[in-house]
C-alpha positions in Angstrom: -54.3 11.1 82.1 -50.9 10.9 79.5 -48.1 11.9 81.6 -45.2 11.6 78.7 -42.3 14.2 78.5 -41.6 12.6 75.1 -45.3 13.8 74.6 -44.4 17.5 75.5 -41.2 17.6 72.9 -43.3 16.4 70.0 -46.7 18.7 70.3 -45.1 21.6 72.2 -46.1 23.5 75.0 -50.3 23.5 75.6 -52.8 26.8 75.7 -52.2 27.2 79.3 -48.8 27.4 78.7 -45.7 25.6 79.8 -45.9 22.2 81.4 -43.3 20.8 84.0 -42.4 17.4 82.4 -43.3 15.6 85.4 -47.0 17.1 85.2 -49.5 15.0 83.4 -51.7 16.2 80.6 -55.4 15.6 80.4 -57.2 14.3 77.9 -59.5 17.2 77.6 -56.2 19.5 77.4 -55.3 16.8 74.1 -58.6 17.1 72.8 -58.6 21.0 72.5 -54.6 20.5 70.7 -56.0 17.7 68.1 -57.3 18.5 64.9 -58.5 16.8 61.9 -56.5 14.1 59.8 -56.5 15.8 56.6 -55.4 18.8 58.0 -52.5 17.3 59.5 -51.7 16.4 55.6 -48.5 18.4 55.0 -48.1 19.1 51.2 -44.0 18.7 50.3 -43.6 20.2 47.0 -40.6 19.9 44.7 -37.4 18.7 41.8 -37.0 14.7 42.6 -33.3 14.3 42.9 -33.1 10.4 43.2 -35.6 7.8 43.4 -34.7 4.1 45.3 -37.0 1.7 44.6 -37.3 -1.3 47.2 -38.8 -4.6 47.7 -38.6 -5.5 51.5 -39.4 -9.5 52.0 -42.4 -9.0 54.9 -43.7 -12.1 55.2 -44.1 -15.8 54.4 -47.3 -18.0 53.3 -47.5 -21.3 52.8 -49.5 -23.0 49.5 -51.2 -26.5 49.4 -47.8 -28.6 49.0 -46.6 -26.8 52.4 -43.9 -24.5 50.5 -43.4 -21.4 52.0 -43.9 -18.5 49.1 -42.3 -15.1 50.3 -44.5 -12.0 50.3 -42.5 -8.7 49.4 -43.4 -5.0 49.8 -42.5 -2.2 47.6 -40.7 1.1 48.9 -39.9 4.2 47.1 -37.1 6.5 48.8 -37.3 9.9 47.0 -34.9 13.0 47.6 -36.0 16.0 46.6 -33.4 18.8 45.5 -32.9 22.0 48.0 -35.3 20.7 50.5 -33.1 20.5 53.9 -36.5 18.0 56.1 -37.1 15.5 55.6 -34.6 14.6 54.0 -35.9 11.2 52.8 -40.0 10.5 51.7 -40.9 6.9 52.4 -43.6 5.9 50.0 -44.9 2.2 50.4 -46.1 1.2 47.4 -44.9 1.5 44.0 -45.0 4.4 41.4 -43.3 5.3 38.1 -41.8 8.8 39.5 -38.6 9.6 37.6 -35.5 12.0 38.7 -36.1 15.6 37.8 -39.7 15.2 37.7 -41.4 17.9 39.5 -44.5 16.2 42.6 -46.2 16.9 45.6 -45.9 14.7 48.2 -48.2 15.2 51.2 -46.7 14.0 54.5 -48.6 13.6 58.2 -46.9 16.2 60.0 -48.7 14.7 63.7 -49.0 11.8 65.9 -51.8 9.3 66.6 -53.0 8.9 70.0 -55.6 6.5 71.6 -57.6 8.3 74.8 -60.2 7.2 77.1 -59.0 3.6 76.0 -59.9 0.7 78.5 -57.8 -3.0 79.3 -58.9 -5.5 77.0 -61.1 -3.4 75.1 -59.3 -2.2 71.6 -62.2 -0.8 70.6 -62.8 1.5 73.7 -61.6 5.0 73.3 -60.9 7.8 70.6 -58.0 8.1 68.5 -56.6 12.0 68.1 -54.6 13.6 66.3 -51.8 15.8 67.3 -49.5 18.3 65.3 -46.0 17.8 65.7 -43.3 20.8 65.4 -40.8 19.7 63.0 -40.3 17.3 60.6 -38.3 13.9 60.8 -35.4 13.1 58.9 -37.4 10.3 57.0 -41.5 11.2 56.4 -44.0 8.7 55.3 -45.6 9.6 52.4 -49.7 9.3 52.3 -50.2 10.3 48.5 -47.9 11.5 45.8 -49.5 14.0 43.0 -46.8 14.1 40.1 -47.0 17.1 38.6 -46.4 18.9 35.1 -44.3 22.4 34.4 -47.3 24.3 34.6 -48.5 22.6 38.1 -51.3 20.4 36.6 -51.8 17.0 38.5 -50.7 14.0 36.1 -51.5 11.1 38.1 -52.2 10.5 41.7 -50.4 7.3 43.7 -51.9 6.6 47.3 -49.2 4.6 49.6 -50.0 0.9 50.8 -52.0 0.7 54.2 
């Protein structure tokens, strides 16, 4: 059982309507909300009005003469014009997107939940996935399509795991 008010703001009320948010959810009542992953794949469509490009120092490894050599991450932060959420899309790896150029962004508009999962056991349970009702003010971004005038797909950039 998920008993989790912050659970009911995120994926809204259930079929049978209305839940107290001291009432617990069951897992079948999840299973009957989640749906696929891909279809939980938002497609953001628009003008790029800026583009930050980041590299965020994530970790340290150490070579042969015991140095430590610093292992960076690249972040994009792209606004798009006259889109009001979300306001920000986080892409984790790198890509040459430039201002004004028209893409498609596709966003995972849902949350990831483990039922059925057991103590000690990681690998017990099923992971679901649940629609959430609005977007954030910063989205994630799983794939970026850039896109000519006519809509054609130019190139494709999947984010970092």
């Amino acid at each position: 059982m998920v008993s989790n008010k912050t659970l009911l703001k995120l994926i809204g009320p259930l079929e049978s309507g209305k839940l107290a948010e001291n009432e617990s959810i069951s897992e079948e009542q999840l299973k009957r909300r989640a749906r696929p992953y891909k279809e939980l794949l938002i497609p953001i469509e628009g003008i790029v009005k800026s583009v930050s490009n980041r590299s965020l120092l994530t970790d340290y490894i150490s070579n042969e003469f015991r140095r430590q050599i610093p292992i960076y991450r690249r972040r994009l932060e792209i606004e798009l014009k006259n889109i009001a959420l979300p306001r920000i899309l986080i892409f984790n790896g790198d890509s040459p997107i430039l201002a004004q150029q028209k893409i498609r962004a596709y966003v995972f508009k849902g949350t990831t939940h483990k039922i059925g999962e057991r103590l000690f056991d990681r690998e017990a349970g099923e992971t679901i996935y649940l629609p959430r009702k609005e977007f954030n003010e910063e989205e994630a971004v799983e794939y970026i399509e850039i896109l000519s005038r006519t809509n054609k797909v130019l190139r494709t950039d999947y984010a970092a795991d």
